[in-house]
C-alpha positions as CSV (number, residue, x, y, z in Angstrom):
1,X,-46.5,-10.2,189.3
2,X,-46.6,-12.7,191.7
3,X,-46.3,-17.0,190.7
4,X,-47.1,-19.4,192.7
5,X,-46.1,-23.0,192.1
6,X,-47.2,-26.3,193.4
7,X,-44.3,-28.7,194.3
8,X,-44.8,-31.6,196.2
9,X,-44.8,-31.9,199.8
10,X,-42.0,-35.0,199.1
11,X,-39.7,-32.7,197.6
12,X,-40.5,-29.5,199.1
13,X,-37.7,-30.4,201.8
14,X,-35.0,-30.8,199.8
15,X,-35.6,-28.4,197.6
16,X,-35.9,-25.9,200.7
17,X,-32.6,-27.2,201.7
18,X,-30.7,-27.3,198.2
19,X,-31.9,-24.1,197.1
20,X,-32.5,-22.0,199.5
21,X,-33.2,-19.1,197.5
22,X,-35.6,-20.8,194.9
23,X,-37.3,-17.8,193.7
24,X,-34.0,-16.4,192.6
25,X,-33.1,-19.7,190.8
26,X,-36.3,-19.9,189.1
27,X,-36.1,-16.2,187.7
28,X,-32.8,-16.4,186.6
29,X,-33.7,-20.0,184.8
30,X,-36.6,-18.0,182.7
31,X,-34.6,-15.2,182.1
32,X,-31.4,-17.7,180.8
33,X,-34.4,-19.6,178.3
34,X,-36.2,-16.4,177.0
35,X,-32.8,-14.9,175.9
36,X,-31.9,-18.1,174.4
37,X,-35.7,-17.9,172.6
38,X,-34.9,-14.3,171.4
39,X,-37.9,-13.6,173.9
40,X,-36.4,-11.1,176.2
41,X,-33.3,-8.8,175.1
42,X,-30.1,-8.2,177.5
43,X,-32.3,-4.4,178.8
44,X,-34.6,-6.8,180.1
45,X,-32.9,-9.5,181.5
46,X,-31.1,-6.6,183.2
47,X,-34.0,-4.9,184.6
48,X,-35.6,-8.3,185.4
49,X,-33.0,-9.5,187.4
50,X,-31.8,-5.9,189.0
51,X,-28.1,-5.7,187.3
52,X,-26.1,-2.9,188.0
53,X,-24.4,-2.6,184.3
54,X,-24.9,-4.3,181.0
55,X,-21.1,-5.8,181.4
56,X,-23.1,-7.4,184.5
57,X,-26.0,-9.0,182.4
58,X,-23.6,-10.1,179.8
59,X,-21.4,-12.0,182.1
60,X,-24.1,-13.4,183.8
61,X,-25.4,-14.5,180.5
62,X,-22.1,-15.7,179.1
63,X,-21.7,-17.5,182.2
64,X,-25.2,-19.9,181.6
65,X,-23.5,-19.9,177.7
66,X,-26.9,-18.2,176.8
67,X,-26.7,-16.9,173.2
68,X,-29.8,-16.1,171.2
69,X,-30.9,-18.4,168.6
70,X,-29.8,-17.3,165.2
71,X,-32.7,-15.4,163.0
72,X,-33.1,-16.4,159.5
73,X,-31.6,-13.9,158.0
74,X,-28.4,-14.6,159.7
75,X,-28.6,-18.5,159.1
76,X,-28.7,-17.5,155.7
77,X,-25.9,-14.9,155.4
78,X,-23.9,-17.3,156.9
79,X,-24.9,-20.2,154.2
80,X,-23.6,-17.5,151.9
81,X,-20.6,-16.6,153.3
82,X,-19.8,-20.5,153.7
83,X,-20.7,-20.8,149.6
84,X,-18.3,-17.9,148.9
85,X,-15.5,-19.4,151.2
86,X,-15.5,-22.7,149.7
87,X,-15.3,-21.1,146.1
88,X,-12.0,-19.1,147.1
């Protein structure tokens, strides 16, 4: 698939110039936010950014502090576990 954006010509420059591989940057910026959004799993963020291992994707992630958002079912196991911990 191929994107194209629309930046303006005022900021073109520097962005050339700061980030000089801005296609990279962009891909690993979606791939950081649909992780986050539960959107894309590690197998994909792997293949969509051309890992060599899952230890690679992992760290990669670990290192933007990407962690999927908690489901409901774990939001509410852990309101349980909390409930039993305070009883104790």
């Amino acid at each position: 698939m191929t994107i194209t954006l629309n930046i303006p010509d005022l900021l073109a420059a520097t962005i050339a110039r700061s980030r000089p591989a801005l296609d990279r940057a962009i891909i690993e910026g979606f791939a950081v936010e649909s992780y986050r959004e539960g959107l894309l799993s590690t197998a994909e963020i792997r293949g969509l950014l051309g890992h060599e291992s899952r230890w690679e994707t992992e760290e990669f992630l670990a290192a933007h502090d990407a962690w999927p958002a908690p489901g409901e079912a774990e939001i509410i196991a852990g309101a349980q576990a909390l409930k039993i911990a305070r009883q104790a």
